[in-house]
C-alpha positions in Angstrom: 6.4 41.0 -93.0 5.2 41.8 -89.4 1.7 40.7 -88.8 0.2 43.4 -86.2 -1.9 42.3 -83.5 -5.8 41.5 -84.0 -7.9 41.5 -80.6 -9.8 38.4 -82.2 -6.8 36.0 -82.9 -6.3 33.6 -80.2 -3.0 32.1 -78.8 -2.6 29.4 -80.9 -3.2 31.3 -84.1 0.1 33.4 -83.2 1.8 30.1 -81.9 2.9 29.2 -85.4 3.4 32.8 -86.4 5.8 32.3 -84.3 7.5 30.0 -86.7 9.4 31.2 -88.9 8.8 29.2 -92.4 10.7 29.6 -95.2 13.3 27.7 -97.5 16.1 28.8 -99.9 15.4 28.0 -103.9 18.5 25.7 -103.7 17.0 23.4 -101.1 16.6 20.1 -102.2 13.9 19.6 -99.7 11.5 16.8 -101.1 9.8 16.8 -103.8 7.1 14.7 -102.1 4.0 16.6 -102.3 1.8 17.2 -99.0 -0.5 14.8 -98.2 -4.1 16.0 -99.1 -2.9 18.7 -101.1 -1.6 22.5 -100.2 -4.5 24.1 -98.7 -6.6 23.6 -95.6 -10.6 25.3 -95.5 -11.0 27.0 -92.5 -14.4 26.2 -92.7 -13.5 22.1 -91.9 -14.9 20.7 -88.8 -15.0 24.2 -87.1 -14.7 27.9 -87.4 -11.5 30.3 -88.0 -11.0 32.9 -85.3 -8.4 35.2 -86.2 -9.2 38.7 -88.4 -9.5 39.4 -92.0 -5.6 39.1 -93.4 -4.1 37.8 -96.1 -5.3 34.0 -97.1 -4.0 31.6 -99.1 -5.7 29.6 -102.3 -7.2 27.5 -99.5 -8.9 30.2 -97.2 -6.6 29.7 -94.2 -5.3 33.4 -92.2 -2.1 33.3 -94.0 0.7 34.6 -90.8 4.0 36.3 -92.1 6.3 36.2 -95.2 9.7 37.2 -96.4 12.6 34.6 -96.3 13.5 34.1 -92.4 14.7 30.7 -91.2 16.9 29.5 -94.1 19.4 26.4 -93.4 19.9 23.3 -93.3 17.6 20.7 -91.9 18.2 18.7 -88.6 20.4 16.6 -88.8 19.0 14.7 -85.9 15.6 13.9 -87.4 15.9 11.3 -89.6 12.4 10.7 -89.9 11.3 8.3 -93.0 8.2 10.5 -93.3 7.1 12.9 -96.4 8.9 16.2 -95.8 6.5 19.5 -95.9 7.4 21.1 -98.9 7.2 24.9 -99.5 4.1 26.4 -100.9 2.8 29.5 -101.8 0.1 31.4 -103.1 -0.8 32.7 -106.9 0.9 35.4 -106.2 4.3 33.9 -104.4 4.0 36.2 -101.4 2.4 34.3 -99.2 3.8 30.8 -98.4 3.7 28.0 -95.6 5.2 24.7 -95.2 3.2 23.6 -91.6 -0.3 23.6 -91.1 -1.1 23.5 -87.2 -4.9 22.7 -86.3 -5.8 24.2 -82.8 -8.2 21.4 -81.7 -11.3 23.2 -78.7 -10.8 26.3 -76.8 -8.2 28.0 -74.2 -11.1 28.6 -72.1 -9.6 28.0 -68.2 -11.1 28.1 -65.4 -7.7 29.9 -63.8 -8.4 33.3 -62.4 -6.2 34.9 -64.4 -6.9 34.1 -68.1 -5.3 36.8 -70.2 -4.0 35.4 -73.0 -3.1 39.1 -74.6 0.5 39.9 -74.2 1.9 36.5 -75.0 -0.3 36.7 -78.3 1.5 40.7 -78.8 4.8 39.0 -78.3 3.9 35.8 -80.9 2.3 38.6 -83.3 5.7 41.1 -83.2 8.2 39.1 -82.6 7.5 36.3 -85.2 8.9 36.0 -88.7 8.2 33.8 -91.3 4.4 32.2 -92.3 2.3 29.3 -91.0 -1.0 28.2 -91.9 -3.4 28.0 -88.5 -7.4 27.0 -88.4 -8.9 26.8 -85.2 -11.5 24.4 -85.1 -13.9 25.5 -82.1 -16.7 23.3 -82.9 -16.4 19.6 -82.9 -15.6 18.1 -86.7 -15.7 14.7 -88.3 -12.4 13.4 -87.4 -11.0 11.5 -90.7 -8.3 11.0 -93.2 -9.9 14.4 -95.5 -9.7 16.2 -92.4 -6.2 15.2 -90.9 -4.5 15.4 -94.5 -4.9 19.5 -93.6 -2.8 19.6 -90.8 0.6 18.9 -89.9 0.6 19.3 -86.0 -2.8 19.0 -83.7 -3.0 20.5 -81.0 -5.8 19.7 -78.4 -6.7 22.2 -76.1 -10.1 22.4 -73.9 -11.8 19.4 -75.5 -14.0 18.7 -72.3 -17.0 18.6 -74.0 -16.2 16.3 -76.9 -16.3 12.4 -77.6 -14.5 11.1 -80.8 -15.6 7.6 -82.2 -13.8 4.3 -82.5 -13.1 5.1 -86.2 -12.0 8.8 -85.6 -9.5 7.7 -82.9 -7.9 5.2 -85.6 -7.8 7.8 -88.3 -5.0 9.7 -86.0 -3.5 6.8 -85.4 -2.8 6.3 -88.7 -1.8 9.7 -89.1 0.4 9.7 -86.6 2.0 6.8 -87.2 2.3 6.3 -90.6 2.0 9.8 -92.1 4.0 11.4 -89.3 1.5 13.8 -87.8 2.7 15.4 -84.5 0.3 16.2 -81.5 0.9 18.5 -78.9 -1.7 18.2 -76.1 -2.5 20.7 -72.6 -4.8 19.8 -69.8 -6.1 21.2 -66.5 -9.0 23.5 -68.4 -11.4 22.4 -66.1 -9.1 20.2 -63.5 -12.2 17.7 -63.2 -11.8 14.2 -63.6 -13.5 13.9 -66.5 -11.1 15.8 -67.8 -8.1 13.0 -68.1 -10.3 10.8 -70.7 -11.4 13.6 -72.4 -8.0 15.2 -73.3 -6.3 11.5 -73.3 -9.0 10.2 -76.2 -6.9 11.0 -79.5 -3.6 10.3 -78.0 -4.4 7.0 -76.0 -3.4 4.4 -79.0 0.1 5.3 -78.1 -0.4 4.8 -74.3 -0.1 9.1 -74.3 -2.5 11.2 -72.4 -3.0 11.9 -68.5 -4.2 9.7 -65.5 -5.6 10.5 -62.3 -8.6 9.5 -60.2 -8.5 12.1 -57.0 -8.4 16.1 -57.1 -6.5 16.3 -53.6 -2.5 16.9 -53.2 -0.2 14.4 -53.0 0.5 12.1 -51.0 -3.5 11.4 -50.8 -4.6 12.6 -54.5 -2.9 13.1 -57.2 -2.8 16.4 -58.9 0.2 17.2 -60.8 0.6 20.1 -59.9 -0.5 21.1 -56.3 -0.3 24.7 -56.5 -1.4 26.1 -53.0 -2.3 22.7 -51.9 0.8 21.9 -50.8 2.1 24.1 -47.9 5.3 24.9 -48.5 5.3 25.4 -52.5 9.0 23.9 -53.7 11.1 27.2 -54.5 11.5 29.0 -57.4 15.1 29.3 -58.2 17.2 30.6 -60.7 19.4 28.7 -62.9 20.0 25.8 -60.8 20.8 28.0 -57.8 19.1 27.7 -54.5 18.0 30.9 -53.8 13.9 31.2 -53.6 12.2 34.1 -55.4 8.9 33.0 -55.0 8.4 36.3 -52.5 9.7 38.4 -55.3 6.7 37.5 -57.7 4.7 39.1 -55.3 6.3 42.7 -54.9 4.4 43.5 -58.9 1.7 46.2 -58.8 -0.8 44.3 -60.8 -2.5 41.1 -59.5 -2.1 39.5 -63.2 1.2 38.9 -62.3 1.2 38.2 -58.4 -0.7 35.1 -59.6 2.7 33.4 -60.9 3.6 33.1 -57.1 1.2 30.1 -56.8 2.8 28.1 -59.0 5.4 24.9 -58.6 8.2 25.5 -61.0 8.4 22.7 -63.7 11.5 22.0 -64.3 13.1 20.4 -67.9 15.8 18.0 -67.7 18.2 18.5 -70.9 17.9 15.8 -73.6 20.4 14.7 -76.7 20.0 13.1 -79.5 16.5 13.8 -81.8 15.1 15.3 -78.5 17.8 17.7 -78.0 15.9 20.6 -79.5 13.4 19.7 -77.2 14.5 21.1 -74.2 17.3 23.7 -75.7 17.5 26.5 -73.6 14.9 25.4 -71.5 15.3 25.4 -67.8 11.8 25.7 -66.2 8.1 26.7 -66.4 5.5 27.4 -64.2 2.3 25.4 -63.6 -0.8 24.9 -61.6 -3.4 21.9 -60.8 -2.9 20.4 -63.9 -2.3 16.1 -64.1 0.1 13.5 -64.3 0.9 12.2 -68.0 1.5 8.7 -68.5 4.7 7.6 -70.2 4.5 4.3 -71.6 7.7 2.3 -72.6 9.8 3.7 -75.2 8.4 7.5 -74.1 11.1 10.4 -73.0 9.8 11.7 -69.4 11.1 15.3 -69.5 9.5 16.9 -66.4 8.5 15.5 -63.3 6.4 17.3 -60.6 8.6 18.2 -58.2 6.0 17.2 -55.1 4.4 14.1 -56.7 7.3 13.0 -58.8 4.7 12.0 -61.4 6.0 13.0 -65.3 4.6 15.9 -65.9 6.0 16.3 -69.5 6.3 13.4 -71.7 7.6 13.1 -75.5 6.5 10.1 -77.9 8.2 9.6 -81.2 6.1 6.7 -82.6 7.0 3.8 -84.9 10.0 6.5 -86.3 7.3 8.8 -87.4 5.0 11.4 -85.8 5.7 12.6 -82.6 3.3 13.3 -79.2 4.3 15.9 -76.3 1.4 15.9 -73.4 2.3 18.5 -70.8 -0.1 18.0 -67.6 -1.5 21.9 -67.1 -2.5 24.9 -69.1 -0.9 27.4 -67.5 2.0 27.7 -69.8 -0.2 30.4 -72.1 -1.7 32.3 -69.2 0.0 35.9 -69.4 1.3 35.6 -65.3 4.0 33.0 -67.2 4.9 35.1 -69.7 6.6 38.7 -68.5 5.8 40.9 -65.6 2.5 43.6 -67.1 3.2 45.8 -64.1 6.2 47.2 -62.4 8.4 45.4 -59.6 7.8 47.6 -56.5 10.3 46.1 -54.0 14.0 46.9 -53.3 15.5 47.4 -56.7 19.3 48.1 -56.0 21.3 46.1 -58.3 23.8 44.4 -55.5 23.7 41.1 -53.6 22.0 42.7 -50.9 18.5 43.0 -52.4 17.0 39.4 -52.2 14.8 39.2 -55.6 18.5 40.7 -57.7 19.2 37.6 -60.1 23.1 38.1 -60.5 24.3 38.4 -64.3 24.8 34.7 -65.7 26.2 34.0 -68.8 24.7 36.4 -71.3 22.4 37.4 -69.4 22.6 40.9 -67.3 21.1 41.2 -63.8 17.8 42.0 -63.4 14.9 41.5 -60.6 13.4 37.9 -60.3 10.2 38.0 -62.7 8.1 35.5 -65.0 10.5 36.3 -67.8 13.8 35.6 -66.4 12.7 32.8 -63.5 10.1 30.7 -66.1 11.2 30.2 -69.8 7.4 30.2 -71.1 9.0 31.6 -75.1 11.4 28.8 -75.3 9.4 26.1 -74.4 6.9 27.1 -76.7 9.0 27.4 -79.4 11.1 24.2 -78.4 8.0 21.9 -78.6 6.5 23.4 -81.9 10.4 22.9 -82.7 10.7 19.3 -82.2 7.1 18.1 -82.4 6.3 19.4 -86.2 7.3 17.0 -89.2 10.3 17.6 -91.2 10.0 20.0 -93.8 11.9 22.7 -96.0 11.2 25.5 -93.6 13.4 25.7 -90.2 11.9 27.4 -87.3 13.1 31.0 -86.1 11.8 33.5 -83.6 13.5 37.3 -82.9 13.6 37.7 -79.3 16.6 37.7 -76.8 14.8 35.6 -74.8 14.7 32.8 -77.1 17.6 30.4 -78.0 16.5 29.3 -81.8 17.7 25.6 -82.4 
């Protein structure tokens, strides 16, 4: 099933629609039941933004259906943690093996905050089911509460203080009960924003430093954006030409705005991180701040102008796993794909200076978001590698997407 898209559902609600959930009746899977049962109230700690839709037994906006996503599980995640098991509804339609808690808002304080066309592309182009509550208001933090969720991720949480007690209840489900946590920053790009976003992540030395909002080398944003004059290039598959120019010749200002960013780029990983950064070459970002990568951590971005990580990866104790990424831009719709039209020179030969040459599979086309900043296969790489093991593989349908 196809979900259509509802104005009220916010990014994250599509994220894991994007996922496509599923496994084959002759997977062994586990037989270990979810922690804290099946179902997760909508109602816990917070409010559900999304539409009227299907719901499963536990009131949660069911996303998808059908059988996408069958075969075999990573071999490269060995995890000794409870594997999500498939379940479904009275009726065995609707059914979900990871429950991802959207933790805040996406309120920005970026110009351009349309979030609408990369939640179209979640809504249409996903397969498959996931369970999502957004919790907007702040909850009790606690073993009841984290037993509903798989994956945590904290958005704009600017405005909220956890306790002693609540910080050590996602320890615990982190590192014992294999929790993953993905967390964004640069909401607000105020200093106060570092401890805020850091404060459920710092027991594993995660989160995001940073004192002074001026560029480097006398502050320390982690990404400059138009405080640094001139803005590294934005290249093209590891070539050297810069189409940063070209990102301005669109007829909308929505998308003019990707021009200001420093292109973030991934450095490929093996191993249990390999699905990590499959596929993914760059993305864009903009005023966002460093993350702190404490021994034993993966750093797989660095600013290019600081050098500070910029994208770190935590697997701790062998059991739940942390990606911080240092800005917010990454669901902004100027990342995603161009809205308007390109309105520069658009022969198709090597004399026009924004044509991107055919490269591998891919056909020529004019330097935009979609082809310079891979914004779909990051999201689905870190939903990919940060989510527990479980009897459902991840799958998206779009060309522009590499599925692991």
């Amino acid at each position: 099933m196809k979900l259509r898209f509802f104005a009220g559902l916010t990014l994250v609600s599509c994220l894991v629609s994007a996922v496509g959930c599923s496994a084959s009746s002759d997977n062994p899977g586990s037989t270990t039941p979810k922690p804290g049962g099946t179902g997760a109230s909508t109602a816990a700690g917070g409010s559900s933004s999304g539409p009227s839709g299907p719901l499963d037994m536990g009131g949660n906006l069911a996303l998808g259906g059908g059988e996408p996503g069958k075969g075999p599980k990573d071999p490269n995640d060995p995890r000794d943690v409870p594997v999500r098991t498939k379940t479904c509804d009275a009726t065995g339609t609707i059914c979900t093996c990871l429950r991802l808690g959207l933790l805040g808002t996406l309120e920005t304080a970026a110009a351009q905050k349309d979030t609408k066309p990369f939640i179209d592309w979640l809504n249409t182009n996903s397969e498959g089911s996931a369970v999502v509550t957004m919790v907007g208001a702040k909850p009790t933090v606690d073993a009841t509460f984290l037993a509903q969720y798989d994956i945590l991720l904290v958005a704009n949480v600017n405005t909220w203080t956890f306790s002693a007690e609540e910080k050590a209840a996602v320890e615990t489900w982190v590192r014992v009960g294999g929790g993953g946590i993905i967390t964004l920053t640069g909401f607000a790009s105020t200093v106060a924003e570092v401890t805020a976003t850091s404060q459920l992540v710092d027991f594993a030395g995660m989160g995001y430093t940073g004192t002074n909002p001026m560029a480097p080398p006398a502050g320390d944003w982690a990404v400059p954006g138009d405080k640094v004059t001139p803005l590294p290039p934005i290249t093209y598959k590891g070539g050297t030409t810069d189409y940063r120019n070209c990102l301005n010749l669109y007829s909308v200002e929505l998308d003019r705005q990707a021009a200001i960013t420093t292109p973030i780029k991934f450095m490929p990983q093996t191993g249990s991180l390999e699905k990590l950064t499959a596929s993914l070459d760059q993305v864009g970002g903009y005023i966002g701040w460093p993350v702190k990568a404490p021994a034993g951590a993966t750093v797989v971005a660095t600013d290019p102008v600081s050098g500070k990580p910029i994208a770190v990866a935590y697997e701790v104790d062998g059991k739940g796993r942390i990606f911080s990424f240092g800005d917010e831009w990454v669901i902004l719709a100027n990342q995603w794909q161009p809205a308007g039209t390109f309105t520069g020179n658009t022969q198709m030969d090597a004399n026009n200076p924004c044509w991107l040459p055919a490269s591998g599979t891919d056909p020529g086309s004019i330097a935009s978001t979609r082809n310079l900043y891979q914004t779909k296969q990051f999201w689905y790489d870190v939903i990919n590698w940060v989510a527990p093991p479980s009897e459902c593989n991840f799958t998206i349908e779009d060309p522009d997407v590499v599925v692991k």
